[in-house]
N, C-alpha and C positions, 0 to 999 in steps of 0.2 A: 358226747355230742360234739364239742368242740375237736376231739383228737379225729373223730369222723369228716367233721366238714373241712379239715384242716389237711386230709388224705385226700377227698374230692378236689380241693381247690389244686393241691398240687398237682392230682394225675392230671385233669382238664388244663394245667399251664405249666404241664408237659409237654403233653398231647399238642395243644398251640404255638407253643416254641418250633419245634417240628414240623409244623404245617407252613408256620411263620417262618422256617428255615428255606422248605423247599419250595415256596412260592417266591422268598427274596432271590436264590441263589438261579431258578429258572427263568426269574426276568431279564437279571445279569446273562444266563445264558441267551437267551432272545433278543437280548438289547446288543450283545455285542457281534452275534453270526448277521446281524441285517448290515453289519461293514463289510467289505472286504480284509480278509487278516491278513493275505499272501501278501508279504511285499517282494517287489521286485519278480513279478511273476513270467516265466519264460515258458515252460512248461510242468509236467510232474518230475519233480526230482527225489531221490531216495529219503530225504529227511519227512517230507510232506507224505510219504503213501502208505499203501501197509506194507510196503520192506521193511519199513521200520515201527512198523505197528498204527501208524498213524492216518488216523480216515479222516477226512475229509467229507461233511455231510453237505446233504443236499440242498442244504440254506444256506451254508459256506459257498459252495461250489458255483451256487445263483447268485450270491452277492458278487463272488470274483468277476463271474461272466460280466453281469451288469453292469461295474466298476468300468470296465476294460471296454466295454461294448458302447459306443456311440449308436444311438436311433436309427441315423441318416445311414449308416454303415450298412452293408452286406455282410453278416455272421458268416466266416469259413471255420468253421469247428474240423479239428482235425481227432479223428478218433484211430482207433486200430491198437497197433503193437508196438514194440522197442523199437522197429525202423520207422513210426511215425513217429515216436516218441523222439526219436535223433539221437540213438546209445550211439558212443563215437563222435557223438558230437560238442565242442566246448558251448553253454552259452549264448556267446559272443560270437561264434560262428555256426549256432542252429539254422536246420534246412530251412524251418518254418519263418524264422526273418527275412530271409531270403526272398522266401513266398509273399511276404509283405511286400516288399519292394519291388515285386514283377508286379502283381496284382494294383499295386496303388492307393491313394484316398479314399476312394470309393469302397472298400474292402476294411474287415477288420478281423486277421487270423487268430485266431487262441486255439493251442496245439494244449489236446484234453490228452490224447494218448496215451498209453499206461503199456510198461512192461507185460507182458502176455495176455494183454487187452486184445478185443477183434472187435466186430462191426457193430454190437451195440455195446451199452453200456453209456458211463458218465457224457461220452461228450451225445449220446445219440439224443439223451433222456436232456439234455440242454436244448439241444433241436426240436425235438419236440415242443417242449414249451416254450420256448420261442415264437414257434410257428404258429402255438395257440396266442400268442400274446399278440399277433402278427407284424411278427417280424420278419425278416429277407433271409436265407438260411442257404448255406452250401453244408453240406457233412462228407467230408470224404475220411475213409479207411483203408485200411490194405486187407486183400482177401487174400486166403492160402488160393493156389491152383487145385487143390481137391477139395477146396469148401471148409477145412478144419476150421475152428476157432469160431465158429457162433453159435453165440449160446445168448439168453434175453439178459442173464445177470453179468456179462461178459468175465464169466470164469467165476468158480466157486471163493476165491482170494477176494472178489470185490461184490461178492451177493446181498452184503446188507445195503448198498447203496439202493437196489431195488426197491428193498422195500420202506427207505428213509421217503426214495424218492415218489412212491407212491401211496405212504402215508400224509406227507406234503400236499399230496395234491398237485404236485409238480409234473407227474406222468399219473395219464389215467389209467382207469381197469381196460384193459383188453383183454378178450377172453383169450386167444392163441395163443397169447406171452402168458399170460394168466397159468393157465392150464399146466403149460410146462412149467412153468415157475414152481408148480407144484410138484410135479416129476422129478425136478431135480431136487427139490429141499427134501422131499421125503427120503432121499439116499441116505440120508443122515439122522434118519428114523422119522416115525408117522408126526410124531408131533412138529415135528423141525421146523415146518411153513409157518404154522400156528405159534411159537415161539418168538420166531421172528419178524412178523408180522405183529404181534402185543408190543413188543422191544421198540416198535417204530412208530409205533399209534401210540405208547407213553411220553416218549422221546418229545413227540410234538406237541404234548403237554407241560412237558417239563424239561425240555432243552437242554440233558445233563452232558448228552454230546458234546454239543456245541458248545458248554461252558467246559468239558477236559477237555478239548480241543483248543480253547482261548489261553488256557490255565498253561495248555502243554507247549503253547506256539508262544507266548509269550514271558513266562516265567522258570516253569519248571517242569519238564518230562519225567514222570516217576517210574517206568519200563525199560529194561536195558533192552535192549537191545543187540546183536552182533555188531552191526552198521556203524552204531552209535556206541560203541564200547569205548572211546576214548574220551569221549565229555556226558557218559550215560546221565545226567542229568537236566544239560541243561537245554536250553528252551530252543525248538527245533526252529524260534528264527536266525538262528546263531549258525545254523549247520546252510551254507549259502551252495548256489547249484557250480560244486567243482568241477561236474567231470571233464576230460582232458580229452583233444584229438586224439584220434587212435593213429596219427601220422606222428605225434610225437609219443605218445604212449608207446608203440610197437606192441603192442601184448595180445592183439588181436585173431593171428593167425595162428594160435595153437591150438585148435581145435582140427586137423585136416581128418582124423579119422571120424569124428562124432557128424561133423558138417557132413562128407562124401554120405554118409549112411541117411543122415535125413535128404540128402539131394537123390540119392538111388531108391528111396521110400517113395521119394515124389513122382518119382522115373515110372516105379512100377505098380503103384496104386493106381485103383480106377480111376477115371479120368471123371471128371466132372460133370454131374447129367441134372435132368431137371430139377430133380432132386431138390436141388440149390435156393428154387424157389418157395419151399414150403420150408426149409431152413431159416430165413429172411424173414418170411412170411410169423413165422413166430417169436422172432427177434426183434423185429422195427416191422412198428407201425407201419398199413397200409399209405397213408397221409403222406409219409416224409418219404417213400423210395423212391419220389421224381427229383427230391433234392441230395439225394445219396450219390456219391461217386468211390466207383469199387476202384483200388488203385493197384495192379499186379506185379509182384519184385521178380524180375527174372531170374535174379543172382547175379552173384561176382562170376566173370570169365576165368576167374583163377582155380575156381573150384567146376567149374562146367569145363573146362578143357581136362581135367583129372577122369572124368566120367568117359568109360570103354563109350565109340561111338555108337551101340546099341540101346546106351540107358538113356546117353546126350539125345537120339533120336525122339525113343520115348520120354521125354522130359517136356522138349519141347511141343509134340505132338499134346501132352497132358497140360501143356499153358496154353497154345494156343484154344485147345478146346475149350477149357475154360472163360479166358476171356469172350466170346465167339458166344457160348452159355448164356453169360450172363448179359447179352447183348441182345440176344435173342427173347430174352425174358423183360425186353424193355429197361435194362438197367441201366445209369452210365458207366461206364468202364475205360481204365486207361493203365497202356505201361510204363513205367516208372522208368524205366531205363530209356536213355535217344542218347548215342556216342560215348557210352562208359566204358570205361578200360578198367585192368585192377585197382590203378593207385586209388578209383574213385570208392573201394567199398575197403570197410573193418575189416569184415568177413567174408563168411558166406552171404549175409543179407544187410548189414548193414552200411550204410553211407559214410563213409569219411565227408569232410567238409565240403572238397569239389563235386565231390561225388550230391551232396544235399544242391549245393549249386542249380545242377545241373536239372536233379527234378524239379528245382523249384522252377526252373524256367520253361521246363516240359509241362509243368502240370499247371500252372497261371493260365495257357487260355483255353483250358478243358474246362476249367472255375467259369473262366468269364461264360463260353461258350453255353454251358449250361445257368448261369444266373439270366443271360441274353433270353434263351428258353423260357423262364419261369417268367418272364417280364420284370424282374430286378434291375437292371440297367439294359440304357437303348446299345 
């Protein structure tokens, strides 16, 4: 009787330790993603994304914004790709501060943009709830000229953020985004949506994310990584945002055959039709496409003067249409380029520092002009 009650007692203050485990350690988690962790936050850099294995959830992501967001401010959330992102760019001379400084007080930029990011994704799914919280929102991104790159989970690399961010509660069910959402997960077999979709409605119960996240960003990273092969352990506040001018780098232009064949790709793809609209349409919310601004990269002159004058033709023939498109369909749209020469780009698409400059001085009163629009500022 005794060696009986003596095996109940212990399995039930097992069983409790365990319970008592993961209710302490997901408070810890919950308690500590309602700060902001990012210090010194400029934009996404390789230590913080998943180059290096590392996510970023959607109560992270909301405490950052929050942090960094004053009330009285106008949100200019900058989303898209490596050329919103600023690759080529140090820092200390990002296009997007720049953007601050044309824009002004009244403005508050936070550059979300992600390495093969496009129109929706983190920073759209910040927009959103934003704008439900009601707040003042600009979202601008860079569109390809044939429409590539949107997709609701902005690329399969960053698809759990979907569904962190709509187990949150953070972005609601829309059926358009919905629907596809599920088209795409199931490529990765029938269960795949359903899998990760549990993995996100647990998570918010038990915030194990967000507590490897706190664990990783502050003490100890236990994933090596490539990126991070030199200090593979230690705590991804340590790894700070290096990258270097691609004016002093020089390493930029070794790419002339790969770049020429994605610019003759461009050249000679269909050009952009309405298409574009039911693409959008199942990516971002109906709500936010008046505070959306499409932003279009024409390229470096270094690599459009390389192109025979038949593809140059059709190239530009395939941007103009596009932006023209997506104007048509009520969008806003703007080109990135006003007086850029080579020295201003890395590459094929991306900005060296003058070159960030420059659009940031181009694209500040496209910002105001459309926040003017929505009654944001007089």
């Amino acid at each position: 009787m005794i060696e009986k009650l003596t095996r109940y007692v212990s399995f039930w203050a097992f069983v409790s330790g365990i319970i008592a485990s993961l209710v302490f350690l997901s408070l810890i988690g919950w308690y500590f993603s309602a700060k902001n962790i990012f210090l010194d936050f400029h934009r996404n850099y390789r230590a913080i994304t998943n180059e290096t294995l590392f996510f970023p959830t959607a109560r992270q992501i909301d405490a950052l914004v929050h942090d960094r967001l004053e009330s009285q401010k106008v949100a200019v959330l900058i989303g898209g790709s490596s050329v919103m992102r600023g690759n080529g760019q140090s820092k200390d001379r990002l296009w997007s501060r720049y953007l601050q400084k044309e824009l002004g007080d009244q403005y508050q930029v936070i550059n979300l943009a992600l390495n093969g990011g496009g129109p929706a994704g983190m920073a759209s799914y910040v927009a959103e709830k934003l704008l439900r919280e009601g707040g003042r929102v600009i979202l601008v991104a860079d569109l390809s000229i044939v429409g590539g790159g949107i997709s609701p989970d902005n690329g399969i690399q960053y698809k759990s953020l979907y569904f962190d961010e709509l187990a949150r509660g953070y972005i609601k069910a829309y059926p358009l985004r919905d629907a596809k959402m599920i088209e795409i997960s199931s490529l990765n077999g029938a269960d795949a949506y359903e899998e990760l979709e549990l993995k996100a409605s647990a998570n918010t119960w038990l915030n194990f994310d967000e507590l490897w996240n706190f664990i990783g960003y502050r003490w100890l990273f236990t994933i090596w990584t490539p990126l991070t092969s030199e200090r593979p352990w230690a705590p991804r506040m340590l790894y700070e945002d290096n990258e270097v001018n691609c004016d002093e780098s020089k390493v930029y232009k070794n790419f002339l055959k790969e770049e020429l064949e994605i610019m003759r790709g461009y050249s000679r793809a269909k050009p952009m039709g309405a298409e574009i609209k039911s693409l959008i349409e199942y990516s971002v919310p109906k709500n936010i496409h008046s505070n959306l601004i499409f932003a279009f990269n024409i390229y470096s002159p270094w690599y459009l003067n390389k192109l025979d004058a038949a593809d140059n033709d059709r190239y530009f023939h395939n941007f103009h249409e596009a932006q023209s498109v997506t104007e048509r369909l009520g969008f806003h749209s703007i080109t990135l380029e006003k007086d850029l020469n080579e020295s201003d780009f890395c590459d094929r698409a991306h900005f060296s520092f003058t070159g960030g400059q420059k659009i940031a001085k181009n694209l500040a009163p496209k910002i105001a002009e459309v926040a003017k629009g929505l009654g944001y500022v007089q």
